[in-house]
C-alpha positions in Angstrom: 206.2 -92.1 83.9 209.9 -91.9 82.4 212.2 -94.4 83.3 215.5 -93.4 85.8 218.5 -92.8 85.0 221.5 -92.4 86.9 221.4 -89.7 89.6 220.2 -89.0 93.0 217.9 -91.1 95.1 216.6 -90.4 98.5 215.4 -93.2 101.9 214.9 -92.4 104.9 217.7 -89.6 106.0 220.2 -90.8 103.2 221.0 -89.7 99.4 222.8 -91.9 97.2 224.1 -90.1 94.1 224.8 -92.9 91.7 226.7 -90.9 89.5 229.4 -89.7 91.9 229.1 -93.0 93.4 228.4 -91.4 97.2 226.4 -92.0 100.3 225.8 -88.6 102.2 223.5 -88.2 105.5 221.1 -85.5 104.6 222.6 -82.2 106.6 225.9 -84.1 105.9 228.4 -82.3 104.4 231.0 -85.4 104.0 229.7 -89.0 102.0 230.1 -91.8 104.4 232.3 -93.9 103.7 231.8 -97.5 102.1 233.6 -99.5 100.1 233.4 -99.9 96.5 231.6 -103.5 96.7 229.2 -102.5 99.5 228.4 -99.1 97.1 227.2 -101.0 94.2 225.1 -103.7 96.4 223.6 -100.9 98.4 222.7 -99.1 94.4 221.2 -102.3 93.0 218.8 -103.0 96.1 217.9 -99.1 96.2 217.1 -99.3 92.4 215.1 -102.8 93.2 213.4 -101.6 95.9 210.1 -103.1 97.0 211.2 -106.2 95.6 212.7 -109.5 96.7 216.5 -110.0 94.5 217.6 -113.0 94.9 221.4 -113.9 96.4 222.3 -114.9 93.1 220.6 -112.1 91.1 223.0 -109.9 93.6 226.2 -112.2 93.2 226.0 -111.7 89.1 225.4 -107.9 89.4 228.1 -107.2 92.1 231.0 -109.9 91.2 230.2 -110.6 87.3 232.2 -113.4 85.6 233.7 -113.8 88.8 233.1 -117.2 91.2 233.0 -115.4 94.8 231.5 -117.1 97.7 227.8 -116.6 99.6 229.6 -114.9 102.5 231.2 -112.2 100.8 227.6 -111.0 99.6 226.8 -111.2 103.4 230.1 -109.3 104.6 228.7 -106.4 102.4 225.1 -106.2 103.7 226.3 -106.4 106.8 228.5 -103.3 106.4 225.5 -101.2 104.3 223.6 -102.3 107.6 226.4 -100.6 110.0 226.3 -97.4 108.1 223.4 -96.5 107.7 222.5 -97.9 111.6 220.6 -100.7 110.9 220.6 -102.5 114.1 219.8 -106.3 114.2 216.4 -107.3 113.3 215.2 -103.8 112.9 215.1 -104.1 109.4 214.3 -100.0 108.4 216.5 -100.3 104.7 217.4 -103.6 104.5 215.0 -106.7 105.1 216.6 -110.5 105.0 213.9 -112.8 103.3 214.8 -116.5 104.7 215.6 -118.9 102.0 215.3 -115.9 99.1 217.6 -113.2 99.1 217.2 -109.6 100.5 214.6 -106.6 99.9 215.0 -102.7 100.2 211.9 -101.7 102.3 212.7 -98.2 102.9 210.7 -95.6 100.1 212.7 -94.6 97.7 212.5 -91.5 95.8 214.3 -89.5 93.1 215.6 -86.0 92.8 216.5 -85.3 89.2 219.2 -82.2 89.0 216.7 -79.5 88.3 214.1 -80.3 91.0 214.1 -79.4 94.2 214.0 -81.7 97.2 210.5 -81.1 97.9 209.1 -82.3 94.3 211.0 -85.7 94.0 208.6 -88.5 92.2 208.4 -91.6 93.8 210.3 -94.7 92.3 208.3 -97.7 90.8 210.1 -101.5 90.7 209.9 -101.4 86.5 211.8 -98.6 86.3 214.4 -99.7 88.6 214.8 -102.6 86.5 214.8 -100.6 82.9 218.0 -98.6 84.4 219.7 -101.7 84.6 218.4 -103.1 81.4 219.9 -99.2 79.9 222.8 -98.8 77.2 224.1 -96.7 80.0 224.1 -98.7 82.8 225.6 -101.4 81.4 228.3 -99.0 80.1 228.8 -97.5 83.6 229.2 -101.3 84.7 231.7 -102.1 82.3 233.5 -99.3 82.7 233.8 -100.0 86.4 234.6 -103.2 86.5 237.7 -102.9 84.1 238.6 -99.6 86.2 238.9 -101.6 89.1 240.9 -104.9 87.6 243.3 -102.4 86.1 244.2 -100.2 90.0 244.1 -103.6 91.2 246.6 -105.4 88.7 248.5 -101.9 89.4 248.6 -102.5 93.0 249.4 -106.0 92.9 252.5 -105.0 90.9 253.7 -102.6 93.3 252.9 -104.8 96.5 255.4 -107.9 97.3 253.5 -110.9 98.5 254.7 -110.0 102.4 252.1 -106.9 101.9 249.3 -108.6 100.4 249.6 -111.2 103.1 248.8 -110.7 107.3 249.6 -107.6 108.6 253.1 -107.3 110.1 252.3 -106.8 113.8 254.8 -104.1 116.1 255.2 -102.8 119.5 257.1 -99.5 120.3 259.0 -99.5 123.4 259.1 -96.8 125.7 262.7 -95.2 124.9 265.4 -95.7 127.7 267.8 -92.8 128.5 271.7 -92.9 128.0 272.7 -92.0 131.1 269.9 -92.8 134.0 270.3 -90.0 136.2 269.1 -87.9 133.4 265.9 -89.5 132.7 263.3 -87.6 131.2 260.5 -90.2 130.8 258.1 -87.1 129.5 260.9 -87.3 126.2 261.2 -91.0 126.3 257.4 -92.1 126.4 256.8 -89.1 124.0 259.1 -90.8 121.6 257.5 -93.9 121.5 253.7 -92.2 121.4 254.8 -90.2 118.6 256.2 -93.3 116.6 253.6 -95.4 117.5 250.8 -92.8 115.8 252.7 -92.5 112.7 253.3 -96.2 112.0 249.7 -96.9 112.9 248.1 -95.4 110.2 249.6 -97.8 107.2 247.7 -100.5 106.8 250.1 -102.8 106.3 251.4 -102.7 110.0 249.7 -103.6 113.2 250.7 -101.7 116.0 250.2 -102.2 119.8 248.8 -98.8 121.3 250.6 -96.7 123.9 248.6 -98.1 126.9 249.8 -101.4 125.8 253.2 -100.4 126.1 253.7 -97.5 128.5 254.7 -100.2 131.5 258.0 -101.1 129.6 259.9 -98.6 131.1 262.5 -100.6 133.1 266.5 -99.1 132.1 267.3 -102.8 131.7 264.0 -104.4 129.5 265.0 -107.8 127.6 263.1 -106.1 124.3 262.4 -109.9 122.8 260.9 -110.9 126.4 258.4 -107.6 125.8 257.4 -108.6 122.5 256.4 -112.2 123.5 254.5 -110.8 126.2 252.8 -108.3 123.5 252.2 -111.5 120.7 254.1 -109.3 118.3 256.6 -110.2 115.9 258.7 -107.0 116.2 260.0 -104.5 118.6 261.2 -101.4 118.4 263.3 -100.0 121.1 265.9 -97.2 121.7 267.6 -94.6 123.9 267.3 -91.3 123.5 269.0 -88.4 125.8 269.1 -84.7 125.3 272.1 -82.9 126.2 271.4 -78.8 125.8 270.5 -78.4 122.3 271.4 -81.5 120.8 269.8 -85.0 120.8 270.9 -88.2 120.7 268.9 -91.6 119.7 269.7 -94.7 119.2 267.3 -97.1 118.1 266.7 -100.8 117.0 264.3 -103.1 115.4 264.5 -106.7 117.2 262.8 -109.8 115.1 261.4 -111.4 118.4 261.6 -114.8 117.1 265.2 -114.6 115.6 266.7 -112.0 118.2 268.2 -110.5 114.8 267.9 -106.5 114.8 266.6 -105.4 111.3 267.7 -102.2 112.2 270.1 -100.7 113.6 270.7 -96.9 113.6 272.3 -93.8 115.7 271.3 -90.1 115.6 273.4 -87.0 117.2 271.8 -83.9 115.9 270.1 -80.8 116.6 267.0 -81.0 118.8 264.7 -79.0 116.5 266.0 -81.8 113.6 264.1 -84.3 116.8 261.1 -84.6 113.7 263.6 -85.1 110.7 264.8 -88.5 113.4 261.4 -89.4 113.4 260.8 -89.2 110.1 264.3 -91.2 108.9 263.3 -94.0 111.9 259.7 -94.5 110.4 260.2 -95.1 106.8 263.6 -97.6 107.9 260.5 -99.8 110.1 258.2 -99.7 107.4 261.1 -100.4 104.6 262.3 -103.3 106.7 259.2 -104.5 107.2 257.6 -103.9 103.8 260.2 -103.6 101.3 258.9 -102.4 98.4 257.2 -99.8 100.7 256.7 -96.6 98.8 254.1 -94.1 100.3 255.4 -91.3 102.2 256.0 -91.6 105.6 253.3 -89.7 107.7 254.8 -86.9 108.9 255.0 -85.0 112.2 251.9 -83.1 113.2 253.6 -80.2 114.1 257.5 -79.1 112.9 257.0 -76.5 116.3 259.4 -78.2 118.8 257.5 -76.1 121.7 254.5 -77.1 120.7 255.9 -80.8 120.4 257.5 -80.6 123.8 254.1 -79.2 125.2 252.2 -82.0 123.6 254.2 -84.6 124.8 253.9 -83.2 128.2 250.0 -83.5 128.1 249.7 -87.0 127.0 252.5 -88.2 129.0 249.8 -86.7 132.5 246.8 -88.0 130.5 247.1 -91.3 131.1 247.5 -91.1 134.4 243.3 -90.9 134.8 243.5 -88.7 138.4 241.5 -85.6 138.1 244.5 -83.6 138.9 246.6 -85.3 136.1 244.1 -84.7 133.5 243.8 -81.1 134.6 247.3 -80.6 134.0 247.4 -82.1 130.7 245.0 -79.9 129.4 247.3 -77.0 130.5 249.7 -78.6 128.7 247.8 -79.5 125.6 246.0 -75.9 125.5 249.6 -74.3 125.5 250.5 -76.5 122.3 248.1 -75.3 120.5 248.3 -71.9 121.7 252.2 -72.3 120.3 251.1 -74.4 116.7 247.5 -73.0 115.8 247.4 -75.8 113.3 248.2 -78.5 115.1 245.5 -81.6 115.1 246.9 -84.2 117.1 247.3 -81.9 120.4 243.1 -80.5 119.6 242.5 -84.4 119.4 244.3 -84.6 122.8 242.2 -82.3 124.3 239.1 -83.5 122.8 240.1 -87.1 124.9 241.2 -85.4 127.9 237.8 -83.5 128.4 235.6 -86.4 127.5 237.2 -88.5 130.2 237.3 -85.5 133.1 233.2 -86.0 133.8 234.0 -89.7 134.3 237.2 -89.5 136.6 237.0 -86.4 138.2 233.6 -85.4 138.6 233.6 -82.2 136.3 229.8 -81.7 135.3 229.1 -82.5 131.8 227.6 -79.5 131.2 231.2 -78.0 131.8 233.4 -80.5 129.8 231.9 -82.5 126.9 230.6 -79.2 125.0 234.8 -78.6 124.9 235.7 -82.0 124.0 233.2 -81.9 121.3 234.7 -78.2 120.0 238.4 -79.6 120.2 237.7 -82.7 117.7 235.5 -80.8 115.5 238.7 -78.5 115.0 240.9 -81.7 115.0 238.8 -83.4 112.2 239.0 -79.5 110.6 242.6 -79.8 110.2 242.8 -83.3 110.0 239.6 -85.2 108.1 241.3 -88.7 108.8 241.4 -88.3 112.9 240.4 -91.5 113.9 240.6 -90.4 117.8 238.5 -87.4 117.0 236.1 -89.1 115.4 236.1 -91.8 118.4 235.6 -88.7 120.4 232.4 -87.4 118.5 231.3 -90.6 119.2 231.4 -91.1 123.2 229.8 -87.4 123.2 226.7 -88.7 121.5 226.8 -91.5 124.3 227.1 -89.6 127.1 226.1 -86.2 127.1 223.6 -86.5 123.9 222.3 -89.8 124.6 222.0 -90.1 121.0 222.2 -94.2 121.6 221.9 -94.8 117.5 223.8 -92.4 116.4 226.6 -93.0 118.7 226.2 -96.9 117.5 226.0 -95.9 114.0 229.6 -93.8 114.4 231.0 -96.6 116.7 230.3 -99.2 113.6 232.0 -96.7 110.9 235.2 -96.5 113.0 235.0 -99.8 113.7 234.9 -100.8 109.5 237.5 -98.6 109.1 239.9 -100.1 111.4 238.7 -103.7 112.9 241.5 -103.3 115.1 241.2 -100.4 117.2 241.0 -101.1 120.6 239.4 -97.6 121.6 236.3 -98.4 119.2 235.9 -101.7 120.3 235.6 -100.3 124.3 233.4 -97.9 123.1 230.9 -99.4 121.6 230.9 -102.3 124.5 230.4 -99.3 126.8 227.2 -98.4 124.8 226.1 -101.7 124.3 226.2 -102.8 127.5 224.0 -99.3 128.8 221.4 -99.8 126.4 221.1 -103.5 128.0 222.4 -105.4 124.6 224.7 -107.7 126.9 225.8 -110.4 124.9 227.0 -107.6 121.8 228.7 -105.8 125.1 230.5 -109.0 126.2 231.8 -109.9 122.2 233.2 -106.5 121.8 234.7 -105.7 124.8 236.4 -109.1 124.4 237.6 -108.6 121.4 239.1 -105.1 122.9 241.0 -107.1 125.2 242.2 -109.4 122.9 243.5 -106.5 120.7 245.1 -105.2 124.0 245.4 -107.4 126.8 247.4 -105.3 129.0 244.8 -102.2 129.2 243.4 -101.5 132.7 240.7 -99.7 131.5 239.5 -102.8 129.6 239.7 -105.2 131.9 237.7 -103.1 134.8 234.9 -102.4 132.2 235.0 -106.2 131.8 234.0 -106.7 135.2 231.4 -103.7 135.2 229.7 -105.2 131.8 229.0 -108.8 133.1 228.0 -106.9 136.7 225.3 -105.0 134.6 224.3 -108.6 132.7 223.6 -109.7 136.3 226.7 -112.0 135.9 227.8 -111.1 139.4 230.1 -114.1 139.9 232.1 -114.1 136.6 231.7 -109.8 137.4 233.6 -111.0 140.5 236.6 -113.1 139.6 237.2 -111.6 136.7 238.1 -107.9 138.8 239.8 -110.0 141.4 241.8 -111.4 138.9 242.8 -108.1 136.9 243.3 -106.5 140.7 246.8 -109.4 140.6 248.1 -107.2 137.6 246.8 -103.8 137.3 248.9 -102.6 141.0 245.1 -102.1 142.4 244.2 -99.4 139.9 241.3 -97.9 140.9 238.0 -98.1 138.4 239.1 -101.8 138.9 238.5 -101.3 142.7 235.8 -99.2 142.4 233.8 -101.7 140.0 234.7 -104.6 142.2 233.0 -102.7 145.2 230.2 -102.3 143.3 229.6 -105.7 142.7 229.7 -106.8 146.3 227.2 -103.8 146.8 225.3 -105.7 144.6 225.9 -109.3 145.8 225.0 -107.5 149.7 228.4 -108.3 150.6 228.6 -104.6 151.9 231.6 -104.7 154.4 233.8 -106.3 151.6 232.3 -103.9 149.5 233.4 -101.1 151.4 236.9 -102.3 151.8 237.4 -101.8 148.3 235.7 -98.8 148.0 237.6 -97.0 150.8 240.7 -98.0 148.6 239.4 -96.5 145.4 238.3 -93.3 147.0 242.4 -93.0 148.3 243.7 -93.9 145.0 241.3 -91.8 142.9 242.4 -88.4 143.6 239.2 -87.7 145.2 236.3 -88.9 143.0 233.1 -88.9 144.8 231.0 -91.6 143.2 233.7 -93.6 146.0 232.3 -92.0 148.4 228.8 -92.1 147.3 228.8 -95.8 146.9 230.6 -95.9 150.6 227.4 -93.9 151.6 224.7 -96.3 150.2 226.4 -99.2 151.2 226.2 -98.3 155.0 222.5 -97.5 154.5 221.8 -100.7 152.8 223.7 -102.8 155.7 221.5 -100.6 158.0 224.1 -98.1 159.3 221.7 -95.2 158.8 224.4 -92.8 160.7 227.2 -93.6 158.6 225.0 -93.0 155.4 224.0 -89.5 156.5 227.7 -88.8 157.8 228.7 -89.5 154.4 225.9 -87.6 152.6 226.4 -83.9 154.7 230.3 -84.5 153.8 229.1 -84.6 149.8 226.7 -82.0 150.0 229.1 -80.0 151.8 231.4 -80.1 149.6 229.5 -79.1 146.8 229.6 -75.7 147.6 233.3 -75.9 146.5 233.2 -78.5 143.9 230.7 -80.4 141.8 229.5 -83.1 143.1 227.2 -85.3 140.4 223.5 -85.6 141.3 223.7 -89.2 140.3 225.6 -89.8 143.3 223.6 -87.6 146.0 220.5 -89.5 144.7 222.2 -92.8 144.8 222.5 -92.3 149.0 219.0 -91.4 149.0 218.0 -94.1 147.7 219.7 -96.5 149.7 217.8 -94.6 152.5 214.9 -95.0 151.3 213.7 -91.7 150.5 212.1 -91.4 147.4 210.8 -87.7 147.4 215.0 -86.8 147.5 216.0 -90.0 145.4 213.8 -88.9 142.4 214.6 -84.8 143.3 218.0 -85.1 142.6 217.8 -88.0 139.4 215.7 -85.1 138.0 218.2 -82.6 138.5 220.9 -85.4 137.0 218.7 -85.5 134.0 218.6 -81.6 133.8 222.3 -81.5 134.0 223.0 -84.3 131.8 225.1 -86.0 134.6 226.7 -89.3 132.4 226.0 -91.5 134.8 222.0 -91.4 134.2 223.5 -93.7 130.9 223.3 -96.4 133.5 219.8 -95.5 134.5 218.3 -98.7 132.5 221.1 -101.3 133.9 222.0 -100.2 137.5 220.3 -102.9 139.7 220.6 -100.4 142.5 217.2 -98.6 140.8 215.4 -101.8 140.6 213.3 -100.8 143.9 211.7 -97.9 142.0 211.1 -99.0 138.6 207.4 -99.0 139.3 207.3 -95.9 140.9 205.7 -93.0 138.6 207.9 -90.2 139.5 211.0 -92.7 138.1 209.2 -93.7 135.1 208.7 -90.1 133.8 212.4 -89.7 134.4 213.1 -92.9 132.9 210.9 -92.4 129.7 212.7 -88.8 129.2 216.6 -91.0 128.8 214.6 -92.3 125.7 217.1 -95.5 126.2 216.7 -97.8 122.8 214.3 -101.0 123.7 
C-alpha cells in the first residue's frame, strides 16, 4: 500500500483536508473553526491514529524549538474535544491514556482527489508515520512555522503593549436627553445598544451587554458610581436629543478610577448623518483606549435611518419579556427589514424575539421556533460572523430539535470563540442542567453571572438550576435573594413558586405564583402550577376550577400541553397526565426539555405509558 500524503481524511462525520488546513462537518458547507495550534494537534493524532503519542512526542511536533508548558498541550485537546462534541469521558476521537499521552480511536480513512467518497482505503499507523518522516511534510512544517513567527512579529509591531495585555473593560450608558420633557428613551437606549454591538466585536475591548446596562437611565446618573457598580474601568455616557431633523449628542468617556474624561466630544448634525456620529464616537473609544488602533471601525448595519429607527424600536420592547412586548417588537423588527432587505442585525432580532415567545408567552413551538430558525439562517446569510444568530441556531436545537449534542457542540464553538459572552454561557447552563449534568450547569451559569451580575434572567435560572439538582434550600435563598433586586420580576417569582411546590410548602408557593401570573402578561404555566399546587395540598375543587379556566381558554389561545398535563398529574390521573405529555411530545411543546429533571414526574417514572414517552425525548444519559 502507498504511503499518504497530504490531503483529505475522513472520522466519524468529519473531514480534515490537510492541505487547506480545514475541519468541515460532512453536509457542512462552512470549516469549523479552530485555531491554528489546535489544527496541527488534531492532524498529527489523525495521521497517528490507533496509536498512543506521547505528550512529548506532541509538544515537539506542535511547539518545535520552543519550551511551552504541559497545559497548553491540554488547552488544545480540550478545544479539538469541544468541536468536534466530545463530551467528558466519552472518548469517540480522542482517548486520554493516564500516565502516556493521548490516542485517536476514531477510524480514519483517506479520500485521495480522484476518488469518490465511497472507495476511500483505510489508513494504517506506518503510513501515518512515513507522511511525517516525508521531504514534504517537513517542508509544509517549516514553512508554517516561519509563516506564523513572521504575522506574529508583524502583529507585535503594530500592537502597543496596552493591546497585547488584559482586555480594556467598558460599559455604555443609556444616553440621557437634553431637555427631560423630551425624552425619547426608545432613541436614547437605542444609542447605547447600537454602540455597545459595535465596540463588542474588537477583541481588544470588553464590553458589558445591554441588559447589564439598560437600568442606568436616571436624568441625573453619577457615571463613575455606574462603572464601579459594573467592575469596569470606563464609561461611556452622553445626551442625545432630536429636534426635527437634526440631532444633537454629546458624549463622554469617564476613567472610573481617575474621574478624568478621555473624551470629550459634541455633535449637531443632520439626523440621517445619526450613523456617521456613531461611526466618529466608536473609533475616538477604541483610539483612546487602544492607541495605535488601526482596523476599521465596524460599521452600522444599516445606513436606512427608517429601518434604524424601526430596529431600535423592536429591541427597545424586546427586553421587556411580556408576551405582548415581544409581539410588538417583532412588528417592529419585521418592518425594518421590510424597509432595509439587507439588514442582519434586525433578522438576528427577530430570530431572538421568536425563540423566546414559546417560553414567555406560550406561543406553540410549532408556531415560533421554525421562524426564529429562518430569521438567523438569513442573518448569518448576510452576516457569517453573527454571534447572536449563531446563539440562536443553538437554543433551536435545544428546544424544539432536542438535538442535546449538537446544541452542546454549537454552545462550546460560541463559547471558544468568545469566553466572555454571557448569552452562551446561559445557554449552555440551560442545556446542561435538562440533560441532568448539574455540576457543568452550576460552573457555567456562574460564570454567566459573573460576566454579568446584574441580568435577571440569570439569576432566576440560578435558582431553577440548583431546584432541578435537588438543591432546594440554596434553590430557595438564592431567588429570595435576587427577588431584593430584580423589582419582583417574574421568572424569578415564578421559579421561586416552584420550589416551594417542590419543598410542599404549597400556600407560600401559591403566593408567589399568583404574583407571577399578574406580572407576566398572562403566561399560563402560572396558572398551571397554581392548579397543581391546590391539588397536591388536597384542594381538589380549586385544581379543577383552574383546569376548565385553561382548557377554556384554549379555544382562543394556546395553551401548552405540558401545563394541562402538569394539573392532571397533581390529580392523579394518569390516563389524562400521559394523554396530554403525548400530545406535548407531538407538538414539541419546550417544556418536555425538563421531562428528565422535573421532580413533579417522579410519581410516574415507572409507569410504562411515561417510559415510552420518555424513551422517544432521547435525553443524553
Amino acid at each position: 500500500m502507498s504511503s499518504r500524503k497530504e490531503g483529505k481524511y475522513r472520522f466519524g462525520e468529519f473531514t480534515i483536508d490537510l492541505e487547506r488546513r480545514t475541519l468541515t462537518e460532512v453536509g457542512g458547507e462552512e470549516p469549523l473553526s479552530l485555531v491554528p495550534k489546535a489544527f496541527d494537534t488534531l492532524a498529527y493524532l489523525t495521521m497517528r491514529s490507533g496509536e498512543v503519542v506521547g505528550k512529548d512526542e506532541l509538544l515537539e511536533a506542535i511547539w518545535p524549538d520552543t519550551a511551552v508548558e504541559e497545559n497548553n498541550l491540554s488547552q488544545q485537546i480540550s478545544v479539538i474535544r469541544k468541536v468536534l462534541g466530545d463530551r467528558r469521558g466519552e472518548n469517540r476521537f480522542i482517548a486520554t491514556v493516564p500516565g502516556k499521552g493521548f490516542k485517536f480511536v476514531a477510524e480514519v480513512t483517506r479520500s485521495d482527489d480522484g476518488e469518490e467518497a465511497g472507495h476511500d482505503s483505510k489508513a494504517e499507523p506506518h503510513t501515518q508515520k512515513a507522511v511525517f518522516r516525508s521531504p514534504a511534510f517537513r517542508f509544509l512544517l517549516i514553512f508554517t512555522v516561519a509563516a506564523t513567527i513572521i504575522v506574529c512579529a508583524y502583529l507585535f509591531l503594530r500592537t502597543d503593549s496596552s493591546e497585547r495585555g488584559p482586555r480594556r473593560t467598558l460599559a455604555v450608558l443609556p444616553f440621557a436627553p437634553l431637555v427631560s420633557e423630551h425624552r425619547d428613551e426608545v432613541f436614547e437606549i437605542g444609542m447605547a445598544d447600537t454602540l455597545i454591538s459595535r465596540l463588542a466585536s474588537y477583541e481588544s475591548i470588553s464590553v458589558k451587554p445591554l441588559a447589564a446596562v439598560r437600568k442606568y437611565t436616571a436624568l441625573d446618573q453619577d457615571a463613575r458610581a455606574a462603572g464601579r457598580e459594573l467592575g469596569v474601568e470606563f464609561v461611556l455616557t452622553g445626551n442625545i436629543q432630536r429636534w426635527g431633523d437634526r440631532i444633537r449628542v454629546n458624549v463622554r468617556l469617564i476613567d472610573v478610577a481617575e474621574g478624568s474624561p478621555l473624551v470629550a466630544d459634541s455633535f449637531d448634525q443632520e439626523l440621517t448623518d445619526i450613523f456617521s456620529v456613531q461611526d466618529t464616537i466608536s473609533q475616538k473609544v477604541l483610539s483612546a483606549l487602544s492607541p495605535h488602533f488601526s482596523a476599521p471601525v465596524r460599521t452600522s448595519g444599516t445606513q436606512n435611518l427608517e429601518a434604524y429607527r424601526y430596529y431600535l424600536q423592536g429591541r427597545y420592547f424586546a427586553f421587556k419579556l411580556t408576551p405582548d412586548e415581544i409581539r410588538k417588537a417583532i412588528e417592529f423588527l419585521e418592518k425594518a427589514v421590510e424597509a432595509d432587505p439587507g439588514y442582519a442585525d434586525a433578522y438576528a432580532a427577530i430570530a431572538l424575539a421568536y425563540v423566546v415567545l414559546p417560553v414567555t408567552s406560550d406561543v406553540p413551538s410549532q408556531m415560533a421556533f421554525p421562524k426564529a430558525k429562518a430569521a438567523a439562517e438569513k442573518a448569518l446569510e448576510l452576516q457569517k460572523d453573527s454571534a447572536s444568530a449563531q446563539l440562536v441556531l443553538a437554543r433551536v436545537l435545544f428546544w424544539y430539535d432536542w438535538d442535546w449534542r449538537e446544541s452542546e457542540r454549537r454552545y462550546r464553538i460560541s463559547i471558544a470563540n468568545d469566553p466572555d459572552s454571557h448569552d452562551a454561557r446561559l445557554g449552555i447552563a440551560h442545556l446542561l442542567s435538562a440533560i441532568g449534568r448539574h455540576d457543568e450547569a452550576m460552573t457555567e451559569v456562574r460564570k454567566a453571572r459573573q460576566l454579568d451580575p446584574y441580568s435577571r434572567v440569570s439569576g432566576a435560572l440560578e435558582g431553577q438550576f440548583l431546584m432541578y439538582a435537588g438543591r432546594l434550600d440554596e434553590a430557595e435563598t438564592t431567588l429570595r435573594k435576587e427577588l431584593e433586586t430584580d423589582g419582583g420580576f417574574w421568572v424569578t417569582l415564578i421559579h421561586l413558586g416552584m420550589v416551594l411546590v417542590q419543598k410542599g410548602e404549597y400556600e407560600k408557593a401559591l403566593e408567589y405564583l399568583k404574583q407571577a401570573s399578574q406580572r407576566s402578561g398572562g403566561n399560563t404555566e402560572t396558572r398551571s402550577l397554581q392548579g397543581y399546587a391546590l391539588a397536591k395540598m388536597g384542594d381538589t375543587d380549586g385544581a379543577l376550577k383552574v383546569l376548565a379556566e385553561l382548557r377554556s381558554a384554549g379555544s382562543r389561545r394556546p395553551v401548552p400541553p405540558y401545563n394541562i398535563a402538569m394539573i392532571y398529574n397533581g390529580l392523579g390521573r394518569k390516563a389524562e397526565t400521559l394523554e396530554w405529555l403525548e400530545k406535548a411530545f407531538v407538538e414539541r411543546d419546550m417544556r418536555m426539555t425538563r421531562l428528565k429533571v422535573d421532580r413533579k414526574w417522579d410519581g410516574l417514572r415507572d409507569d410504562p405509558g411515561f417510559k415510552a414517552i420518555f424513551e422517544k425525548m432521547r435525553f443524553e444519559p
